[in-house]
C-alpha positions in Angstrom: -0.8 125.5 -20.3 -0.1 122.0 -21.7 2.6 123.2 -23.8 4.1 125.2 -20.9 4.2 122.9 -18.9 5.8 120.3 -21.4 8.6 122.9 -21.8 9.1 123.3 -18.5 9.3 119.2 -17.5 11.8 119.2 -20.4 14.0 121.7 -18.9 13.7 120.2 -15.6 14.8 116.8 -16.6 17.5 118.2 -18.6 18.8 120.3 -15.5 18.4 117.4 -13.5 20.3 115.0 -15.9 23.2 117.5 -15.9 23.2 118.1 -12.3 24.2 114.2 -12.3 26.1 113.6 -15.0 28.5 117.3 -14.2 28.6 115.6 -10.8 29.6 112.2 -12.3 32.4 114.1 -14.1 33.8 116.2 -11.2 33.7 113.1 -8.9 35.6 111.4 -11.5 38.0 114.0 -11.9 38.9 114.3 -8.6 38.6 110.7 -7.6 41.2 109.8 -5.9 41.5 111.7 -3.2 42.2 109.7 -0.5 43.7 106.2 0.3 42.0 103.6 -1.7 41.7 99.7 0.1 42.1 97.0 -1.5 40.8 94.1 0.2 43.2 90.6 -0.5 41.1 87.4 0.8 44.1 85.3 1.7 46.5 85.4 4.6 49.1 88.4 5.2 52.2 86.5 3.1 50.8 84.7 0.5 51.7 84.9 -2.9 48.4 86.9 -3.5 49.1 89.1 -0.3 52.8 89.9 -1.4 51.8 89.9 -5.2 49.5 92.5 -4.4 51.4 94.5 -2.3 54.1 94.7 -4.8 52.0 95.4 -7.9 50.2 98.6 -5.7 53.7 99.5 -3.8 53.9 102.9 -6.6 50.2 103.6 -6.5 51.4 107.4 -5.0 53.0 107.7 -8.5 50.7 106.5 -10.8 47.2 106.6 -9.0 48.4 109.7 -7.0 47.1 107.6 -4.0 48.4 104.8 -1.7 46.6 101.5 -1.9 46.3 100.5 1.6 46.0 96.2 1.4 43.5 94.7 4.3 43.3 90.8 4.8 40.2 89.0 5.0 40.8 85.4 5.0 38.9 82.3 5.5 37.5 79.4 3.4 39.5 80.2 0.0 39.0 83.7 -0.8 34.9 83.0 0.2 35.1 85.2 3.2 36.8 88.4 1.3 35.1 88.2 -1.6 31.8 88.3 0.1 32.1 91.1 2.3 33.3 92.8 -1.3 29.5 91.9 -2.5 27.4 92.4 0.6 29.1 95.4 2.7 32.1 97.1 0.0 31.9 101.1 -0.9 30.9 101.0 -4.7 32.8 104.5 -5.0 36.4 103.5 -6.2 37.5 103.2 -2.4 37.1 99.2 -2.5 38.9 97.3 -4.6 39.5 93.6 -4.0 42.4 90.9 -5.3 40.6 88.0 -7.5 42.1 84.9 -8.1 41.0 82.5 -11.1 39.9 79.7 -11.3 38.7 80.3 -7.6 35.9 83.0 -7.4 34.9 81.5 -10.1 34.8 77.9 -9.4 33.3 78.8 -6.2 30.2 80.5 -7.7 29.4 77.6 -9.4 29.6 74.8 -6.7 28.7 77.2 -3.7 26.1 79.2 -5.7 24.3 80.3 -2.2 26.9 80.2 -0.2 29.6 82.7 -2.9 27.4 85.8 -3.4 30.0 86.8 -5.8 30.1 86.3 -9.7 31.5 87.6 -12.6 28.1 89.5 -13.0 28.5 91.4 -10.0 32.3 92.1 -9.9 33.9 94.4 -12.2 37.6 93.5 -13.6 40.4 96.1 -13.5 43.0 94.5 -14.5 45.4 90.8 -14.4 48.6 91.3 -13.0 49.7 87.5 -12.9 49.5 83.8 -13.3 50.9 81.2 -11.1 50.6 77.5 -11.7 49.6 74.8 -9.3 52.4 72.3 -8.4 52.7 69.3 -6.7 55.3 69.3 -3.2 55.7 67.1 -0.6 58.6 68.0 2.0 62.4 67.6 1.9 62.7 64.7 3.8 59.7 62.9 2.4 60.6 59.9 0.8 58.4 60.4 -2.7 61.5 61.6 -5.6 59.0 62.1 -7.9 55.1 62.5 -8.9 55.2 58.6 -10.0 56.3 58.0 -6.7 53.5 59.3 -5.2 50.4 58.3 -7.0 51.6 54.8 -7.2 52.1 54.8 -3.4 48.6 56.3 -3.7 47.6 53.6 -5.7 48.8 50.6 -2.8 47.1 52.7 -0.2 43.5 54.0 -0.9 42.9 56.7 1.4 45.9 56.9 3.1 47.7 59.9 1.2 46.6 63.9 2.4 47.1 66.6 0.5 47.1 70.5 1.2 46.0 73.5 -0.7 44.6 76.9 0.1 41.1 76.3 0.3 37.9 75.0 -1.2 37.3 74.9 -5.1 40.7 77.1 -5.1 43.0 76.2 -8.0 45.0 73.9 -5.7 41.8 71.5 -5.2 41.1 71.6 -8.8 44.6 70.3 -9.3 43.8 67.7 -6.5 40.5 66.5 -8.3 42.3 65.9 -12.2 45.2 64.2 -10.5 42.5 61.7 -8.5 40.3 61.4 -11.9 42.8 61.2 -14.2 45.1 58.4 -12.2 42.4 56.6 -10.8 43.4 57.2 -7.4 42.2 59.1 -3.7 44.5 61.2 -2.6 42.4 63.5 0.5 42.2 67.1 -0.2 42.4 69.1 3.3 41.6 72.7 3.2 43.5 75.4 4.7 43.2 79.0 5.2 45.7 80.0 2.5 48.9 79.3 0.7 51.2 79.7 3.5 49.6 77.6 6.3 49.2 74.5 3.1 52.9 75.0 2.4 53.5 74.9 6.4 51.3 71.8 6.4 53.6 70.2 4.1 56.8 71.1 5.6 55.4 69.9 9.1 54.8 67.1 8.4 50.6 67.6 8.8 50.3 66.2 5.1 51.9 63.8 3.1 51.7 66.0 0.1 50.3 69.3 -1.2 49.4 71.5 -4.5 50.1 75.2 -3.8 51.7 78.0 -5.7 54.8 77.9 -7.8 55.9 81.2 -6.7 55.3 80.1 -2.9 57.3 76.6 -3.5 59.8 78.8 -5.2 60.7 80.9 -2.2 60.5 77.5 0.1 62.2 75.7 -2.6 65.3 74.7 0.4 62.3 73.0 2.4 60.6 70.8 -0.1 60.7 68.8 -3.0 58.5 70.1 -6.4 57.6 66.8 -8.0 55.7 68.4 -11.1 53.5 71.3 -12.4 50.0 71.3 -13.5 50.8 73.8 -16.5 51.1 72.9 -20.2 54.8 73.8 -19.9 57.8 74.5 -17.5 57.7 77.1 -15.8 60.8 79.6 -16.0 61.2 80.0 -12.3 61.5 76.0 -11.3 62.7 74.8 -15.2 64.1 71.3 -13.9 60.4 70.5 -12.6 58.3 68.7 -15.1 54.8 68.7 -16.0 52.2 66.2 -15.3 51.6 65.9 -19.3 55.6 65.5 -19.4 55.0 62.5 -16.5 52.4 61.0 -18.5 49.3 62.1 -16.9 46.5 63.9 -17.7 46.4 67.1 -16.0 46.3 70.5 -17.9 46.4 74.3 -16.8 43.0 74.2 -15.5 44.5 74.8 -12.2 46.4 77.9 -13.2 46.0 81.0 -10.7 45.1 83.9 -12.3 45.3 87.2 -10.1 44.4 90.7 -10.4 42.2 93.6 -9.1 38.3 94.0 -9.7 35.6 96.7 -7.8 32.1 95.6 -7.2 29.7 96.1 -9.4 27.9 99.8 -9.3 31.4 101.5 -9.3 30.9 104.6 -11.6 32.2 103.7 -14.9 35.0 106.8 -15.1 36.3 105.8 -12.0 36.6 102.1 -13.4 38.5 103.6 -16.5 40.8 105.5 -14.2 41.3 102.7 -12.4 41.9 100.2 -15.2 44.6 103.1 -16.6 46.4 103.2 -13.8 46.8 99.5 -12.8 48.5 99.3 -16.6 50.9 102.1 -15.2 51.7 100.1 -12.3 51.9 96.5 -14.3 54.5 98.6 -16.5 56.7 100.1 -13.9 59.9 98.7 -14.3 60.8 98.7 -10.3 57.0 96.5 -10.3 58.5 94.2 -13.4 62.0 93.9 -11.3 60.4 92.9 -7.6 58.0 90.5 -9.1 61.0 88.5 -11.0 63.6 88.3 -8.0 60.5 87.0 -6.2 59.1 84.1 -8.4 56.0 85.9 -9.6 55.0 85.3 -12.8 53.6 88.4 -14.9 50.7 87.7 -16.9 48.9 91.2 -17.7 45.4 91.7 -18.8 43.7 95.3 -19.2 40.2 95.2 -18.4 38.8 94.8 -22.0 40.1 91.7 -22.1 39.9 90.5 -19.1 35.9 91.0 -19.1 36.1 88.0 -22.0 38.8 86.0 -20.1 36.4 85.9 -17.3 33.3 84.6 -19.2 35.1 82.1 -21.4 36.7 80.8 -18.0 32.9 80.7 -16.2 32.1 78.5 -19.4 34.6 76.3 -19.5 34.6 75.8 -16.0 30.6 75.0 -15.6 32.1 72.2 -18.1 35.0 70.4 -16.5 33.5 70.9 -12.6 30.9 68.5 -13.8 33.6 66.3 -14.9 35.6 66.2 -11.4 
């Protein structure tokens, strides 16, 4: 009886097993079958909004599904990336835009507040990288980063600068330039990239950080006093770097975007996934609307990105103690 019944809990588990494992397979196999959302945390007309819209715009073609892009704003990504943790489908119909250093940075000095990690998000792939760089607006009468900080310098307190949020990439930038020319220039927050820039251009700050493919497009508006990158940048190659100007402010500010899934999305459907993003990030038409529009291309397949993303949580729980 003992033996029987052995046999028979042996058979059960290995029915059972591929019950779940042949539905795995045919989910995967079919998946997609319908529009997949991909949820971008920032304002509609960012560079992250418009980025992502034009790295998914051939997602018919090469995912045989539309990506539909929804906006959730609010407090630098925070808001987005949350709902991605606590309320997202975990079935390959969620995705979300990422941005680095910021969901990153985030975890680590809002570790209650971020729900999100790189332990519970799951990479799919890097589409881009965009430098931080320092503006102020066209009639503003700074000429140059030198201009600024030593006005900064005569006036404690006085100067304002915008960027995109809290612990984005554009307050990182903020905090090096205050440590590393002794000065205090206030950062104030803003919903995204485009209401910063607007703050700039209004008149609302003196200053701002924000992204170089943002400033590129506004370019006629403002002045770009220098880039906190460890070279020029090909779009805006008359704009210097802060290590050019003589300070001390690296690429720890770079923005790094691409699409990730929450964590508990079925491992063929992250493969799929990570497939066809390379399709997309290859597509010529893709390569030719990001250029004409100042967006740098820096691809990443999901392999590699799963390191880039722990050596960056490293680094960072390094140099936010520092800032």
């Amino acid at each position: 009886m003992k033996k029987r019944f052995s046999i028979l809990t042996v058979v059960s588990i290995l029915v059972m097993a591929f019950a779940v494992f042949g539905f795995t397979m045919t989910a995967a196999a079919e998946y997609p079958d319908k529009p997949v959302r991909l949820t971008v945390p920032y304002n509609p007309g960012g560079a992250t909004d418009f980025q992502a819209r034009i790295v998914t715009m051939r997602a018919q073609i090469h995912l045989s599904q539309p990506i539909v892009i929804i906006n959730k704003p609010g407090a630098g990504g925070m808001v987005g990336w949350n709902w991605i943790v606590t309320s997202a489908k975990k079935n390959g119909y969620d995705l979300f835009s990422y941005n680095l250093p910021h969901f990153i940075a985030q975890s680590i000095a809002f570790p209650k507040k971020a729900r999100y990690n790189i332990r519970n998000f799951e990479p799919i792939g890097n589409w881009g990288n965009d430098p931080a760089i320092l503006v102020v607006a066209k009639d503003s009468p700074f000429n140059s980063a030198k201009d600024l900080i030593e006005f900064a310098k005569k006036n404690p307190g006085k100067v304002t600068c915008s960027g995109a949020g809290l612990y984005v990439g554009h307050h990182i930038a903020l905090l090096q330039l205050n440590k590393s020319c002794g000065v205090n220039v206030k950062y104030i927050p803003y919903t995204g990239g485009v209401p910063a820039l607007l703050g700039v251009i209004n008149g609302e700050v003196k200053c701002g950080f924000n992204n170089t493919s943002d400033a590129f497009r506004s370019k006629d508006r403002l002045k770009l006093l220098a880039i906190a990158d460890l070279s020029r940048d090909s779009f805006v190659p008359d704009v210097p770097t802060f290590k050019e100007e003589g300070y001390d402010i690296d690429d720890t500010s770079c923005n790094m975007r691409g699409i990730g899934a929450p964590q508990g999305t079925p491992p063929e459907i992250l493969k799929k996934l990570a497939d066809s993003f390379m399709k997309m990030c290859n597509d010529k038409k893709i390569q030719g609307k990001m250029k004409s529009t100042g967006s740098g291309m820096k691809v990443i397949g999901r392999d590699e990105l799963k390191k880039v993303w722990q050596k960056k949580e490293a680094f960072l729980k390094e140099a936010l103690k520092g800032l």
